[in-house]
N, CA, C and O atoms as a printed pandas DataFrame, in Angstrom:
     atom_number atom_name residue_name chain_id  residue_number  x_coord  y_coord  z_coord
0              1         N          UNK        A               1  117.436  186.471  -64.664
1              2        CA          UNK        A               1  118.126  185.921  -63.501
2              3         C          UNK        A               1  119.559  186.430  -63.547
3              4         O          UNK        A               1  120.213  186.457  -64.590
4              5         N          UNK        A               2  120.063  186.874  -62.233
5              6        CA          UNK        A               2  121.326  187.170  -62.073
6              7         C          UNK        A               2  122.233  186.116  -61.852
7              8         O          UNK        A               2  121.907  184.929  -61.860
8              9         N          UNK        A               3  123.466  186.579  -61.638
9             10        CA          UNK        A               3  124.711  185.605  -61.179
10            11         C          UNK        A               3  124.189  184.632  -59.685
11            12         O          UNK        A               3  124.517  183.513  -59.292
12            13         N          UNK        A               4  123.209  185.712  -59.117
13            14        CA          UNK        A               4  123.323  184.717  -58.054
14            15         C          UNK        A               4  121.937  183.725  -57.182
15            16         O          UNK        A               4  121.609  183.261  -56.090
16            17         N          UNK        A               5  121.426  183.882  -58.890
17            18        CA          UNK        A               5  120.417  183.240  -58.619
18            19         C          UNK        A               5  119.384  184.199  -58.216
19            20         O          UNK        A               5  118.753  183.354  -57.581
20            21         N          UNK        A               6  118.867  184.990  -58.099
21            22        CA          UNK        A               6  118.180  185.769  -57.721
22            23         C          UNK        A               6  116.925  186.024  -59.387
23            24         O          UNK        A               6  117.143  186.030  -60.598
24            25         N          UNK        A               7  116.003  186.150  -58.762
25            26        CA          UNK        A               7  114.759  186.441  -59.839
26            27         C          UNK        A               7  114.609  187.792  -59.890
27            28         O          UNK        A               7  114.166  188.114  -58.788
28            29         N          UNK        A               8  114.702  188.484  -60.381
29            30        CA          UNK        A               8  114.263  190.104  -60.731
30            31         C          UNK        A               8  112.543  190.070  -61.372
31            32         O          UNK        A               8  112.122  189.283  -62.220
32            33         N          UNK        A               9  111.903  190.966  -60.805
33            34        CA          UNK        A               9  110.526  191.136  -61.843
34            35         C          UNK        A               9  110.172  192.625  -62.215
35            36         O          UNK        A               9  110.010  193.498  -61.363
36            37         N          UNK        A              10  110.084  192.795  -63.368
37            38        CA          UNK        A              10  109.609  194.360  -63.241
38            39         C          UNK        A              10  108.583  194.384  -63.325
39            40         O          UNK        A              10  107.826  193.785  -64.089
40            41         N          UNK        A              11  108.276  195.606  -61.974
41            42        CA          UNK        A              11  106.607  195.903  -61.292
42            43         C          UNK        A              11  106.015  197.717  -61.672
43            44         O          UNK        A              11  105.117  198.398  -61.176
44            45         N          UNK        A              12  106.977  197.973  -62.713
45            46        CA          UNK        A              12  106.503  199.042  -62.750
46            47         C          UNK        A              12  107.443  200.255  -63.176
47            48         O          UNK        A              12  108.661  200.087  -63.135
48            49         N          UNK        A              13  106.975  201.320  -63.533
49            50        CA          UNK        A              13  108.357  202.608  -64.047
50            51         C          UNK        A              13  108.490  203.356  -62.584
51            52         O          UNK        A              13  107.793  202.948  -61.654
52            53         N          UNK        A              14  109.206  204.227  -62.436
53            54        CA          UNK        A              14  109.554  205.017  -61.596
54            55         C          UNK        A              14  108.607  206.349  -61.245
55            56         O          UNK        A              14  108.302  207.093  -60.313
56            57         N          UNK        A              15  108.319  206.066  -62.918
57            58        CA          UNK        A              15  106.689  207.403  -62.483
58            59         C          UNK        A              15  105.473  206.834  -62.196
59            60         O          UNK        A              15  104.468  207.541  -62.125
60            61         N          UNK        A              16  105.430  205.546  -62.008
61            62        CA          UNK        A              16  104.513  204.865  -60.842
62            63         C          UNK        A              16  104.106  205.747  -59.535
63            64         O          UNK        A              16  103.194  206.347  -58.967
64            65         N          UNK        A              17  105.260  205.428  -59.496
65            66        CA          UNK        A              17  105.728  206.140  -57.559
66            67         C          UNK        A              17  105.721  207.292  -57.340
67            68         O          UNK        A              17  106.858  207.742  -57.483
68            69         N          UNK        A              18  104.999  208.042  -57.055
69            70        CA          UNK        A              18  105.114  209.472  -56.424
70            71         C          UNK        A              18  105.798  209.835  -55.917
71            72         O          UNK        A              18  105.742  209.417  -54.760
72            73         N          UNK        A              19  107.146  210.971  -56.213
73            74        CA          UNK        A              19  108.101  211.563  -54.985
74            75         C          UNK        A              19  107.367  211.479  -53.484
75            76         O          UNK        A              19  106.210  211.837  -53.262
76            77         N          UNK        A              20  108.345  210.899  -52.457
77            78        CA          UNK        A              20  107.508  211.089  -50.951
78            79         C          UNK        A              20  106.055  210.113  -51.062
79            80         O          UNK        A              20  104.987  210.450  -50.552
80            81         N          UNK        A              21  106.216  209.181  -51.634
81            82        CA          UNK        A              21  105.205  208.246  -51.714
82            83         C          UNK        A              21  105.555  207.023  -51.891
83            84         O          UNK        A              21  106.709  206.668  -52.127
84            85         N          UNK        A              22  104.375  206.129  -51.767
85            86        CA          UNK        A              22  104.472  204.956  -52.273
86            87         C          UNK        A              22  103.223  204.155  -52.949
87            88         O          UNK        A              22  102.091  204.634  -52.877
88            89         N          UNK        A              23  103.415  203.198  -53.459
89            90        CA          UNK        A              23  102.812  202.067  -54.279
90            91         C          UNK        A              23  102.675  200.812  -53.716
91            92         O          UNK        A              23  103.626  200.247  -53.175
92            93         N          UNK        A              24  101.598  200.341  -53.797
93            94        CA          UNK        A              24  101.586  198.304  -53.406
94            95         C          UNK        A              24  101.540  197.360  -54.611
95            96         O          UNK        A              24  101.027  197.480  -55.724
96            97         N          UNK        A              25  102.198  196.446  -54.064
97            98        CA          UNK        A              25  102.411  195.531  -55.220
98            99         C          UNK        A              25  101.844  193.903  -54.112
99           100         O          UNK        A              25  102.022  193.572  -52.940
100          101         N          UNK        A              26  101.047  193.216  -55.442
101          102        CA          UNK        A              26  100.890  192.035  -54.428
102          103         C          UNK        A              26  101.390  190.604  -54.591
103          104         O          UNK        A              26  101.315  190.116  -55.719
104          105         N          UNK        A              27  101.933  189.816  -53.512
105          106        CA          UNK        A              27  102.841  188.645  -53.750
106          107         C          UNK        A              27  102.111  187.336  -53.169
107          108         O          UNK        A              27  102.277  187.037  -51.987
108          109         N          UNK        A              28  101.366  186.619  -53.949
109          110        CA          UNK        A              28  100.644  185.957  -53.158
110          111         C          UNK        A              28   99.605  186.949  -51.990
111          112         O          UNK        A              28   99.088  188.017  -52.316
112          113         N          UNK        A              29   99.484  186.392  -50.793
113          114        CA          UNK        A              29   99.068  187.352  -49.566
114          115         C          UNK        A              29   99.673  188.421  -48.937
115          116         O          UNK        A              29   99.218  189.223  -48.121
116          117         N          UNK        A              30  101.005  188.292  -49.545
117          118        CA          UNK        A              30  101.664  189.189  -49.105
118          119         C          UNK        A              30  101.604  190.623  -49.760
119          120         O          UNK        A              30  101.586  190.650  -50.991
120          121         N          UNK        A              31  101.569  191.857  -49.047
121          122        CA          UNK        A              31  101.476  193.292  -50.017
122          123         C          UNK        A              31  103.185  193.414  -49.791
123          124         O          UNK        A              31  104.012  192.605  -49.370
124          125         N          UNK        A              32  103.276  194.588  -50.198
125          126        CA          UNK        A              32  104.988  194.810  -50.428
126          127         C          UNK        A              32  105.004  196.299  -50.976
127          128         O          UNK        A              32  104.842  196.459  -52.186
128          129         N          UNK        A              33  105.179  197.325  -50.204
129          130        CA          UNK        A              33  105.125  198.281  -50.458
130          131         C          UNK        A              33  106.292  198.996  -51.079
131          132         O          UNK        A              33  107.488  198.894  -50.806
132          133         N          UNK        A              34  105.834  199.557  -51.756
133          134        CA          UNK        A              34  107.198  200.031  -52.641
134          135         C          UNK        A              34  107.385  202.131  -52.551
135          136         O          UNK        A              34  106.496  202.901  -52.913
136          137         N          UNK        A              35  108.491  202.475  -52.094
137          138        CA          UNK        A              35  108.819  203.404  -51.859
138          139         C          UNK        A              35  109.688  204.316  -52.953
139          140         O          UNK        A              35  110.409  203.908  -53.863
140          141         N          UNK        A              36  109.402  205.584  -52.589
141          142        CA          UNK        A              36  110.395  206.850  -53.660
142          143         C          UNK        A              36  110.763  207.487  -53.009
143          144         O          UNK        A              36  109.619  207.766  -52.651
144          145         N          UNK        A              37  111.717  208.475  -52.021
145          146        CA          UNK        A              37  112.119  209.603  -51.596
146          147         C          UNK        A              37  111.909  210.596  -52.802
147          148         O          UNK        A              37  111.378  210.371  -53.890
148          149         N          UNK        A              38  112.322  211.452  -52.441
149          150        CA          UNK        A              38  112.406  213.189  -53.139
150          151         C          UNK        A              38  113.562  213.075  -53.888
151          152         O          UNK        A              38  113.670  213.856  -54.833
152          153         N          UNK        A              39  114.925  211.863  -53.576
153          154        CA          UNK        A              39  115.869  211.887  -54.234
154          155         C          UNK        A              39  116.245  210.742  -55.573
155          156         O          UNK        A              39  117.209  210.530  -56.310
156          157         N          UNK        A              40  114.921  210.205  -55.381
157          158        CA          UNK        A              40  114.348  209.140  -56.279
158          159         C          UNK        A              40  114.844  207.758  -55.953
159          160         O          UNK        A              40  114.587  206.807  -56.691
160          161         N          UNK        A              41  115.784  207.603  -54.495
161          162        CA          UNK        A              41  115.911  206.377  -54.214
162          163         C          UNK        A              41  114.505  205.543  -54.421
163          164         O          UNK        A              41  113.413  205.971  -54.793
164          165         N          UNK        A              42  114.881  204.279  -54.075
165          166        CA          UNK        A              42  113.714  203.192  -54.243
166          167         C          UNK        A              42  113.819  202.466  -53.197
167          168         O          UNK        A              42  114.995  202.277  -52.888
168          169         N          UNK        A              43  113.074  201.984  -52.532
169          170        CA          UNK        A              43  113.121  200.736  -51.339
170          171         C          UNK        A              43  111.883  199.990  -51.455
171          172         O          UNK        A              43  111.121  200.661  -52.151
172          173         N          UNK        A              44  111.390  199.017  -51.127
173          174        CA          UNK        A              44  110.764  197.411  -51.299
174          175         C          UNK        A              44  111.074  197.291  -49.947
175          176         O          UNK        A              44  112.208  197.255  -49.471
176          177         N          UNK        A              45  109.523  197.204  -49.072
177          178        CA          UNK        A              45  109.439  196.758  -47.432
178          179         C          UNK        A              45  108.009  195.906  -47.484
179          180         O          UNK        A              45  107.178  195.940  -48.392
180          181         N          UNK        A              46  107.970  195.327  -46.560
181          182        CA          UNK        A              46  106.539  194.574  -46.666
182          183         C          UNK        A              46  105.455  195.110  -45.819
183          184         O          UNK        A              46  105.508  194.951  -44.599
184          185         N          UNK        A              47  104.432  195.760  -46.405
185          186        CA          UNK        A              47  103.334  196.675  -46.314
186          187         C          UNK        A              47  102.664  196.350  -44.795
187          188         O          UNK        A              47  101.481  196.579  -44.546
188          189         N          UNK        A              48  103.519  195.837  -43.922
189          190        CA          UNK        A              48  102.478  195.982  -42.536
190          191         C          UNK        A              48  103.844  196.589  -41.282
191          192         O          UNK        A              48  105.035  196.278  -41.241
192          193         N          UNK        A              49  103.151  197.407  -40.511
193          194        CA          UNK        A              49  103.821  197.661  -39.260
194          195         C          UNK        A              49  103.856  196.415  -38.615
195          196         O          UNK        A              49  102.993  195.540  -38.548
196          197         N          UNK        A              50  105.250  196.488  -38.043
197          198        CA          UNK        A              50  105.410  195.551  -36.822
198          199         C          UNK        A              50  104.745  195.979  -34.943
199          200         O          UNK        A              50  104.920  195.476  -33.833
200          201         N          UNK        A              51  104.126  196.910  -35.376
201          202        CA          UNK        A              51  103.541  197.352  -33.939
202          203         C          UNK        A              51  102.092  197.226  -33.810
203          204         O          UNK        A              51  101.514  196.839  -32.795
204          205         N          UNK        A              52  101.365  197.694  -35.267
205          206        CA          UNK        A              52  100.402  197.675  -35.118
206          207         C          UNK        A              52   99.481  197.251  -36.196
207          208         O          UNK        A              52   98.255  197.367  -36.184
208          209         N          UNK        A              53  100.382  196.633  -37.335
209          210        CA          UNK        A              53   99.777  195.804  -38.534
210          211         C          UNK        A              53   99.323  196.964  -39.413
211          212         O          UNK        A              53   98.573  196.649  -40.337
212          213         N          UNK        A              54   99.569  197.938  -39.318
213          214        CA          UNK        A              54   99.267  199.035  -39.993
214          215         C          UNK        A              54   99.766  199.353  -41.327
215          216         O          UNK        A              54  100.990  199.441  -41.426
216          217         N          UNK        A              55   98.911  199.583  -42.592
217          218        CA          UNK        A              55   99.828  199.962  -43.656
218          219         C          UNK        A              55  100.601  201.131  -44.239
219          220         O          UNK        A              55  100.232  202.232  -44.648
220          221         N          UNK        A              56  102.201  200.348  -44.119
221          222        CA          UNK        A              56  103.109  201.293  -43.706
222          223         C          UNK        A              56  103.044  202.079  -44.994
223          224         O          UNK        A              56  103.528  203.210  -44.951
224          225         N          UNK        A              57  102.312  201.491  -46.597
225          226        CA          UNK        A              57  102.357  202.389  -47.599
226          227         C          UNK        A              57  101.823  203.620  -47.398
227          228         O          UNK        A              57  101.879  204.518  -48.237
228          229         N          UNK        A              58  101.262  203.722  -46.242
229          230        CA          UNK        A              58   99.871  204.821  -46.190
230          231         C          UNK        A              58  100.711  206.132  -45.420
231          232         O          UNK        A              58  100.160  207.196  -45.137
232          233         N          UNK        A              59  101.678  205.920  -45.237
233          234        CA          UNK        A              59  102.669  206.563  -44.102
234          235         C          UNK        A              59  103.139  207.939  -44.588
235          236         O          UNK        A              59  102.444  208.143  -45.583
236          237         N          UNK        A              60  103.696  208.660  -44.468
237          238        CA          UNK        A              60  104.670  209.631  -44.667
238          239         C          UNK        A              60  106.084  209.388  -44.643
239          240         O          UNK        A              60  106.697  208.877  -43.706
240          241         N          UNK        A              61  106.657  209.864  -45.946
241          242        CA          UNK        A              61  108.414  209.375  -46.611
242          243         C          UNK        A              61  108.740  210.670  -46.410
243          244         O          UNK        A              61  108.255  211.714  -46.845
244          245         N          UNK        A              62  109.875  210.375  -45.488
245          246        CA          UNK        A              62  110.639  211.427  -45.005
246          247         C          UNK        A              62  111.893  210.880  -45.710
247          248         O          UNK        A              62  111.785  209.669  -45.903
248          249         N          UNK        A              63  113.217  211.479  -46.217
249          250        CA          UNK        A              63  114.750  210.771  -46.235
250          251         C          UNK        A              63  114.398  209.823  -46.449
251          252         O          UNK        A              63  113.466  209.668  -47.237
252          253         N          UNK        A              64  115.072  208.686  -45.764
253          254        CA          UNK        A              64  114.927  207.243  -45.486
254          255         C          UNK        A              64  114.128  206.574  -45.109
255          256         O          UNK        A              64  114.036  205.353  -45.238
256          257         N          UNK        A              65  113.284  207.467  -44.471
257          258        CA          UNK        A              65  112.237  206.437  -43.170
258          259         C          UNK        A              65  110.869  206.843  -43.699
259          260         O          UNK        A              65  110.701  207.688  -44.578
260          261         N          UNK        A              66  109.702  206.017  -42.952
261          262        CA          UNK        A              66  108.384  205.789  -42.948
262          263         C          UNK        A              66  107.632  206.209  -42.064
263          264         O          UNK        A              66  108.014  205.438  -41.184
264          265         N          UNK        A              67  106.641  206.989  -41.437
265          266        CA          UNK        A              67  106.180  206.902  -40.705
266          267         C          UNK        A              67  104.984  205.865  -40.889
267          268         O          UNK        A              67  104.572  205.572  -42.011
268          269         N          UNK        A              68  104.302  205.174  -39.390
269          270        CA          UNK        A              68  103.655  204.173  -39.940
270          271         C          UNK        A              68  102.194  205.357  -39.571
271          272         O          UNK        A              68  102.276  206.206  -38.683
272          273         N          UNK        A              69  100.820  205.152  -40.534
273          274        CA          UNK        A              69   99.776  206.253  -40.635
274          275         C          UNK        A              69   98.639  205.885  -39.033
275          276         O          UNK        A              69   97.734  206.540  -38.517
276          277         N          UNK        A              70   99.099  204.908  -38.778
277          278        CA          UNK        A              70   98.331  204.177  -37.488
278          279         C          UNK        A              70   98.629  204.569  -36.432
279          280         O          UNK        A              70   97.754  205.108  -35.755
280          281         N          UNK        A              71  100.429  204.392  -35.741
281          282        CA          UNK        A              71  100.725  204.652  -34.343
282          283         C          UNK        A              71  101.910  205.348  -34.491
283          284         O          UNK        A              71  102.682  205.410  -33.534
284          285         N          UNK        A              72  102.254  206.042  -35.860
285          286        CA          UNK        A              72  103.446  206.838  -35.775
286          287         C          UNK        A              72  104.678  206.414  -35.770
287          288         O          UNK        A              72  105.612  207.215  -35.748
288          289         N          UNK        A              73  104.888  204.887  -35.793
289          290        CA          UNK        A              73  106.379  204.827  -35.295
290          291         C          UNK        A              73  107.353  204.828  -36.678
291          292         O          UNK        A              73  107.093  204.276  -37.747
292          293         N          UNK        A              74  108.166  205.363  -36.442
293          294        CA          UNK        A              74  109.318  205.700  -37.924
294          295         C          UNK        A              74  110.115  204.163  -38.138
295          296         O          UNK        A              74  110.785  203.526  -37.325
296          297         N          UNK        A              75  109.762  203.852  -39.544
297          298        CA          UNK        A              75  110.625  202.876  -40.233
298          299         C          UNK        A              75  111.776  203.352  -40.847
299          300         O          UNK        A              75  111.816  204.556  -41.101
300          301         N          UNK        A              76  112.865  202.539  -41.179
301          302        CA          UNK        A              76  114.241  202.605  -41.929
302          303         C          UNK        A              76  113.495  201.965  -43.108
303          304         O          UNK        A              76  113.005  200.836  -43.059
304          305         N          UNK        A              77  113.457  202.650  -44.001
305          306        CA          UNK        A              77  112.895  202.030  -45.800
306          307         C          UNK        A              77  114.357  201.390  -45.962
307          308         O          UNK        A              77  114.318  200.493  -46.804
308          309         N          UNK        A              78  115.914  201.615  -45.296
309          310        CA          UNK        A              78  117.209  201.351  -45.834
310          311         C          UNK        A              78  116.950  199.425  -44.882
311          312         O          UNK        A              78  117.014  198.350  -45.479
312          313         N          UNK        A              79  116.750  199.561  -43.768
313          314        CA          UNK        A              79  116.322  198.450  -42.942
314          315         C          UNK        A              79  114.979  197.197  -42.385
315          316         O          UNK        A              79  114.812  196.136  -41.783
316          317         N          UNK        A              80  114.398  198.108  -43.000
317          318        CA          UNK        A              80  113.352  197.854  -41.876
318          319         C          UNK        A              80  112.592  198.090  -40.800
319          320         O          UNK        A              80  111.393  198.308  -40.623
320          321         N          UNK        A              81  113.699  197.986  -40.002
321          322        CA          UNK        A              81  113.709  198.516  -38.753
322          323         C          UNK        A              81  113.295  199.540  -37.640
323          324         O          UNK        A              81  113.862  200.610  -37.416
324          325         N          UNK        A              82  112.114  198.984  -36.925
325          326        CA          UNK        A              82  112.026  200.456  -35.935
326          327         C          UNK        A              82  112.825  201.537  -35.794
327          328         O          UNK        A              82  113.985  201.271  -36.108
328          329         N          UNK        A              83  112.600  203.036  -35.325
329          330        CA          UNK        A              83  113.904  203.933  -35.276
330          331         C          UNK        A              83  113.320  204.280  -33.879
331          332         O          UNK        A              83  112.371  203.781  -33.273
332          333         N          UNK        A              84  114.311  205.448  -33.494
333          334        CA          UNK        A              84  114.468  205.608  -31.992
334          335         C          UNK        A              84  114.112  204.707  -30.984
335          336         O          UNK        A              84  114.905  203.769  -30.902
336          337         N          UNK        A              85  113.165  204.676  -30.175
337          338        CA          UNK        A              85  113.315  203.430  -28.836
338          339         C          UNK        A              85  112.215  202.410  -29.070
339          340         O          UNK        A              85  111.939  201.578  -28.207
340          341         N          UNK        A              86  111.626  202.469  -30.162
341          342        CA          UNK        A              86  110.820  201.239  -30.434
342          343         C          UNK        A              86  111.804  199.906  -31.189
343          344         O          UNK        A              86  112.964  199.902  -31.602
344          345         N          UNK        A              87  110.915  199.007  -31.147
345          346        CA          UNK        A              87  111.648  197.744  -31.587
346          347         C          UNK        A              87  110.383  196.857  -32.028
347          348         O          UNK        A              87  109.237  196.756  -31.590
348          349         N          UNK        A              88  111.329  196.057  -33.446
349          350        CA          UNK        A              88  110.608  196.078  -34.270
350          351         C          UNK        A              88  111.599  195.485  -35.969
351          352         O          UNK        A              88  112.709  196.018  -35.963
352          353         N          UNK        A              89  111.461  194.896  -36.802
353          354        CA          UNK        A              89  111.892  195.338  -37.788
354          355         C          UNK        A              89  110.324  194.474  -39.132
355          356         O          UNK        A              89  109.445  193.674  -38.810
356          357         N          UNK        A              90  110.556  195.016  -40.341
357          358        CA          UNK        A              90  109.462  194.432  -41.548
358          359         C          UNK        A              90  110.584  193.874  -42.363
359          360         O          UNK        A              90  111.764  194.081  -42.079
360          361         N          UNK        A              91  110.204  193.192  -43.337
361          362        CA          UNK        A              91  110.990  192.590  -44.081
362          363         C          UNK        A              91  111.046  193.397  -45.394
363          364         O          UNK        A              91  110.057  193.717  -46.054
364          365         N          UNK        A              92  112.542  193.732  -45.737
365          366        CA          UNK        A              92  112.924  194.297  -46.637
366          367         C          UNK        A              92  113.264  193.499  -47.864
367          368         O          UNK        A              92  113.573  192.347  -47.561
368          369         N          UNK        A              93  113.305  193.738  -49.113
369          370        CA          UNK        A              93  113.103  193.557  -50.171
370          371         C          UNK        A              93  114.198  193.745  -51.358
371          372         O          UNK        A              93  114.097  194.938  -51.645
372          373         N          UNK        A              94  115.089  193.230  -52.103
373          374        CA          UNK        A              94  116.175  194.328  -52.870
374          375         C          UNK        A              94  114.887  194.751  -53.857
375          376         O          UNK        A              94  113.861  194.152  -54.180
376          377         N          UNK        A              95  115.393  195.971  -54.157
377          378        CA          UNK        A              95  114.956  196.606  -55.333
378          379         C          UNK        A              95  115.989  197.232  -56.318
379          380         O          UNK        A              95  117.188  197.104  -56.071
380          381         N          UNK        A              96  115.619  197.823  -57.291
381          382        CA          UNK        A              96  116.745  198.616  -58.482
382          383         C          UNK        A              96  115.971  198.935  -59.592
383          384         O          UNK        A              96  115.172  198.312  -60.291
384          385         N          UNK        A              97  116.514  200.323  -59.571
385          386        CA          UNK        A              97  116.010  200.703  -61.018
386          387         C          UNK        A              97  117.145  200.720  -62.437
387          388         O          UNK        A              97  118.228  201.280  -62.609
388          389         N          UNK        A              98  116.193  199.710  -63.412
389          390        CA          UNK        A              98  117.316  199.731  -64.851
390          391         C          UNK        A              98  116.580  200.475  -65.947
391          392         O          UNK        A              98  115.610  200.121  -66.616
392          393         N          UNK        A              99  117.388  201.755  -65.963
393          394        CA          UNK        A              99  116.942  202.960  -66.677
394          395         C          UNK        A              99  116.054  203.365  -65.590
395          396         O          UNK        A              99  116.309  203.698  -64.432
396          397         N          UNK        A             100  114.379  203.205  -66.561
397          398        CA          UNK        A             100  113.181  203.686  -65.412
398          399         C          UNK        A             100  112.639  202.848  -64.930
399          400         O          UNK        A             100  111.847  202.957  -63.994
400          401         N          UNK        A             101  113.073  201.522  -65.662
401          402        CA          UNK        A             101  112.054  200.442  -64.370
402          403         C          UNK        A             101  112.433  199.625  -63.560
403          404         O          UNK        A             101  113.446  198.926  -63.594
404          405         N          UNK        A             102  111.306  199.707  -62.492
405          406        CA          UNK        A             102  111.477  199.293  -61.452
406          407         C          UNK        A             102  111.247  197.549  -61.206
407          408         O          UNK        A             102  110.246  196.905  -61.522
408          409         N          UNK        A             103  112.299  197.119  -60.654
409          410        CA          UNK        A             103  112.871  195.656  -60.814
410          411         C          UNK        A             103  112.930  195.451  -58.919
411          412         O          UNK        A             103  113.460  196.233  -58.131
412          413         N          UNK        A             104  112.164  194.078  -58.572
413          414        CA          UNK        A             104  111.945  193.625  -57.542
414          415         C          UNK        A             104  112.158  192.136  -57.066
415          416         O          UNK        A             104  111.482  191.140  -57.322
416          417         N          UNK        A             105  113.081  192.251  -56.442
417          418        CA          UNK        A             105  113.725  190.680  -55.802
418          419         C          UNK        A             105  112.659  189.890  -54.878
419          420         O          UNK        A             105  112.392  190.653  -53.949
420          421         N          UNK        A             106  112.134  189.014  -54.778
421          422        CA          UNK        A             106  111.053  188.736  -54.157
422          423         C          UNK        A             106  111.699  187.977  -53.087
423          424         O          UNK        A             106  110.887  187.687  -52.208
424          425         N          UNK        A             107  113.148  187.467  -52.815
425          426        CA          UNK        A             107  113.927  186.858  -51.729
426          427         C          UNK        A             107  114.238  188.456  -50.541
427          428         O          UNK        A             107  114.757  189.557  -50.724
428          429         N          UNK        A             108  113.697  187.878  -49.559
429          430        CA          UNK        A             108  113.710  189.161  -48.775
430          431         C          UNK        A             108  115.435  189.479  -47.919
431          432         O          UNK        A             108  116.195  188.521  -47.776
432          433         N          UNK        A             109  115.724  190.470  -47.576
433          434        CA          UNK        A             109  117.218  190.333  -47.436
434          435         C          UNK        A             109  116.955  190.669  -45.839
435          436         O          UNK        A             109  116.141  191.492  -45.420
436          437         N          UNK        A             110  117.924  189.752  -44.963
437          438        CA          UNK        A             110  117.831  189.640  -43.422
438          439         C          UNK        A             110  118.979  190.814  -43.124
439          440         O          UNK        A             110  120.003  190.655  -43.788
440          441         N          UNK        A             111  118.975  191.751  -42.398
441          442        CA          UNK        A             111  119.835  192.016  -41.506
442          443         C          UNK        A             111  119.957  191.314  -39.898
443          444         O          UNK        A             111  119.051  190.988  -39.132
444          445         N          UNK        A             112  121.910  191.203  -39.681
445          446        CA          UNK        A             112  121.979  191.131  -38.627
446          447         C          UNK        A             112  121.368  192.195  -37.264
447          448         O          UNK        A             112  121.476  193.408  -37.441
448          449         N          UNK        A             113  120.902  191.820  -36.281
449          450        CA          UNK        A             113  120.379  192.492  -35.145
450          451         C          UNK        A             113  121.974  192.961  -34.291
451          452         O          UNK        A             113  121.946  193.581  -33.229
């Protein structure tokens, strides 16, 4: 536990995750997909499209974003959030890697709209 109350769990090393891929992890009913770019960032989103319930692990990792493998529409792995003129956001997750493993906040973090 951190300063601020927050639970950390480690779900795994970093060579879990495939560059340009991702991994599921499960929380209760909830899945929670867990992401790698090419630059080894990490992001924690919750494994369904907001358009079409689709699993966004199944997608293509571009940079930042997701495509979802169902209806195409691009996620922010940094947000959530639909990109270009769709609307939309999934619930994002903190994540962090200490050394190689991968450590997951299960309190989901809101952005303002």
């Amino acid at each position: 536990m951190d300063m601020n109350n927050e639970i950390w769990t480690e779900i795994g090393r970093l060579s879990d995750v495939p560059q340009r891929g991702a991994r599921r992890v499960a929380y209760g009913s909830m899945k929670i997909a867990i992401f790698r770019t090419f630059q080894d960032r990490v992001f924690a989103l919750e494994d369904v499209c907001t358009n079409c319930d689709g699993p966004i692990s199944e997608g293509i990792v571009s940079d930042a974003s997701v495509s979802c493998p169902v209806c195409a529409w691009e996620i922010s792995l940094e947000t959530g959030e639909a990109m270009g003129a769709d609307v939309g956001q999934v619930k994002v997750f903190p994540v962090r890697l200490v050394d190689d493993a991968i450590q997951l906040c299960l309190t989901p973090v809101v952005f303002a709209a």
